[in-house]
LUMLO-594741 format. One record per residue (C-alpha): z, x, y; residue in three letters. Coordinates in steps of 0.5 Angstrom, whole numbers, plus 500, padded with zeros to 3 digits. Layout:
BEGIN
ZXYala
...
END
This chain:
BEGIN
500500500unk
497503506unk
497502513unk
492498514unk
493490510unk
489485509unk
488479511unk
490474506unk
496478504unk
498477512unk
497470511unk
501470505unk
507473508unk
507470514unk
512464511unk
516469506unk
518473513unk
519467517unk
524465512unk
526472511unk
527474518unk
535474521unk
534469527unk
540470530unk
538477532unk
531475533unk
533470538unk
539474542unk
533479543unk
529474546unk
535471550unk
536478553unk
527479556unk
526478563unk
521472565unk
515474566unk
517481563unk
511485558unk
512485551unk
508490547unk
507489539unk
505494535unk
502493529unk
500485531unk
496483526unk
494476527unk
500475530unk
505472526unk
511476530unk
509472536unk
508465532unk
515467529unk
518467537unk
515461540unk
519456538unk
526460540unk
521462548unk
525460553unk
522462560unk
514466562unk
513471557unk
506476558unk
506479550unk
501486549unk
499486541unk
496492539unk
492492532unk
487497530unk
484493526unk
479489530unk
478482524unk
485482524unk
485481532unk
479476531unk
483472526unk
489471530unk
486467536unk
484462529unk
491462527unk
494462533unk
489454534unk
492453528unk
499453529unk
499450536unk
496444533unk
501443528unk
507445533unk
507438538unk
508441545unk
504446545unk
497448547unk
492454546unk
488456552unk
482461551unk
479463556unk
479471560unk
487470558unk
489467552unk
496462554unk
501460549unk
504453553unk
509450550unk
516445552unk
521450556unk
516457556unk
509459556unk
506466553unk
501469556unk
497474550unk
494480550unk
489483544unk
489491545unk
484495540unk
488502539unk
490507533unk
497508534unk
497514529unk
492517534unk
494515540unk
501514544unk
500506548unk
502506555unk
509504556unk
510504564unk
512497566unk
513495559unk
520491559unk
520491550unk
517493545unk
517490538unk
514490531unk
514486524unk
514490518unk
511496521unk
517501523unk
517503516unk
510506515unk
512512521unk
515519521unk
522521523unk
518526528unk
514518530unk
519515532unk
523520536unk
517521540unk
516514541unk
524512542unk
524518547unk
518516551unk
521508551unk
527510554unk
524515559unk
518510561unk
525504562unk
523500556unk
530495556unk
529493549unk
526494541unk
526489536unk
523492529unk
523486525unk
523487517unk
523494514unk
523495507unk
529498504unk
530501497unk
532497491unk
526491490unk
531486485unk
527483478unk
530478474unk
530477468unk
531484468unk
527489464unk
528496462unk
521499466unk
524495473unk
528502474unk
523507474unk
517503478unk
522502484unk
524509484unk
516511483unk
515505488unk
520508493unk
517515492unk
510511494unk
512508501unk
514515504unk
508517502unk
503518509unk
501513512unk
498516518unk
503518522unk
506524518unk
511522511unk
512515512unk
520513513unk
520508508unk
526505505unk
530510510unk
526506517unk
532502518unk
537508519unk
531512522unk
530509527unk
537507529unk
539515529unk
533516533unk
534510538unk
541512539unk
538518540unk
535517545unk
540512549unk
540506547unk
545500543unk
543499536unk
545493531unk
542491524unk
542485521unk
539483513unk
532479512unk
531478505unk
524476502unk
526472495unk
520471492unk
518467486unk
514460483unk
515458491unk
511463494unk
506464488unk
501468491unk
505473495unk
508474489unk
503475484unk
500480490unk
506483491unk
506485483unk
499488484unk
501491489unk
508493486unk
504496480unk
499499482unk
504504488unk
509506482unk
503508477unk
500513483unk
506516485unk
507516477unk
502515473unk
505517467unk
508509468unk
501506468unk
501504459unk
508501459unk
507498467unk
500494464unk
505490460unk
511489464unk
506486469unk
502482464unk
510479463unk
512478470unk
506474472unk
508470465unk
514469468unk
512467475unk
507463471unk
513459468unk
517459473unk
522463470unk
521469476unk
525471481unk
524477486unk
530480492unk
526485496unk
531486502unk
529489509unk
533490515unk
532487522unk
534491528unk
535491536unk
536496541unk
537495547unk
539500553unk
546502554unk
END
């Protein structure tokens, strides 16, 4: 699993992360941005962190998303008319500058096209950062530099949403499931374009290289638990699971082909159930 990621996988995880994500950070976040002030997403996707803050939006927001994949960003003006249709009170506007208008606040969206293993984002007059599922596919080295370079350019706060953390739970448990984490584990540090990723160890990489630079940090738990209520994701999330460990340790591959056909079995009959714990954190200057 690499830093880019398809379309459909987005799509599937949207629910799953939505469910996941601890809202009492996420909305002590957004109580505490400035009206009017400007958010930078890195990583945006097709936009999923910002359908998730909608509904807690409470004043003017003007919201940046970065993505290096331009499909993705066409994608997301799609799903962003979809979503405003099944959420009543809200309007989608396109036009020169997209708007989001809803009961108490309204978003004005911004689509940038930038490679952030390539290039750093210009951070003047950025009031907070934010980013889903993505601090865990950079460097120590990445987020020092970056954690540095927010608080030297006045950014009041960081919102890192969703961060792997080690220890992927299967039940029922089988006797494989111990040495695919550790080789799964192993795979997420691997690079990803911004040096060896962080992986497992975002959340306190991130918090030492925030503190480091100055700012306040809290972290909460947000849990995936997958399984017959989230069968495509599951079943992608196996594939995926699988074929990283086999990899990173390909000495696995006989015995993981059968452990995968079982999974999908139990999937198949409702007998899965999978943990995947992440971890949300907040930073904010002191």
């Amino acid at each position: 699993m690499g830093a880019g990621f398809d379309a459909d996988w987005l799509y599937w995880r949207e629910a799953a992360d939505t469910e996941a994500r601890d809202t009492g950070l996420l909305a002590r976040w957004l109580d505490g941005l400035s009206a009017d002030g400007r958010v930078v997403e890195l990583g945006a996707g097709t936009g999923s962190l910002l359908r998730a803050c909608l509904p807690y939006l409470r004043r003017p927001l003007r919201w940046e998303a970065l993505e290096v994949d331009s499909d993705l960003i066409a994608r997301g003006a799609e799903r962003f008319g979809r979503w405003a249709v099944s959420h009543p009170g809200w309007r989608f506007e396109m036009g020169e500058v997209t708007r989001l208008c809803g009961p108490q606040g309204h978003c004005q969206l911004e689509w940038q096209t930038i490679d952030l293993a390539r290039e750093q984002p210009n951070l003047a007059g950025v009031s907070a950062i934010a980013a889903s599922a993505w601090g865990d596919l950079v460097s120590w080295r990445w987020a020092a530099d970056f954690a540095a370079q927010a608080a030297a350019s006045g950014t009041d706060s960081l919102y890192l949403a969703l961060n792997v953390i080690d220890g992927a739970q299967c039940l029922p448990q089988q006797p494989l499931d111990r040495a695919l984490d550790r080789a799964f584990s192993a795979h997420m540090r691997r690079d990803k374009g911004f040096g060896p990723a962080l992986g497992g160890g975002a959340l306190p990489g991130w918090s030492a290289a925030l503190s480091r630079a100055g700012y306040r940090v809290d972290t909460a738990c947000s849990a995936w638990s997958l399984g017959p209520a989230y069968p495509l994701l599951t079943a992608a999330w196996l594939e995926g699971y699988v074929k990283a460990a086999c990899e990173q340790n390909p000495r696995l591959a006989e015995e993981a082909g059968a452990w995968l056909r079982e999974r999908r079995a139990q999937l198949a009959s409702g007998a899965l159930r999978i943990r995947i714990v992440h971890g949300d954190l907040l930073a904010w200057r002191t």
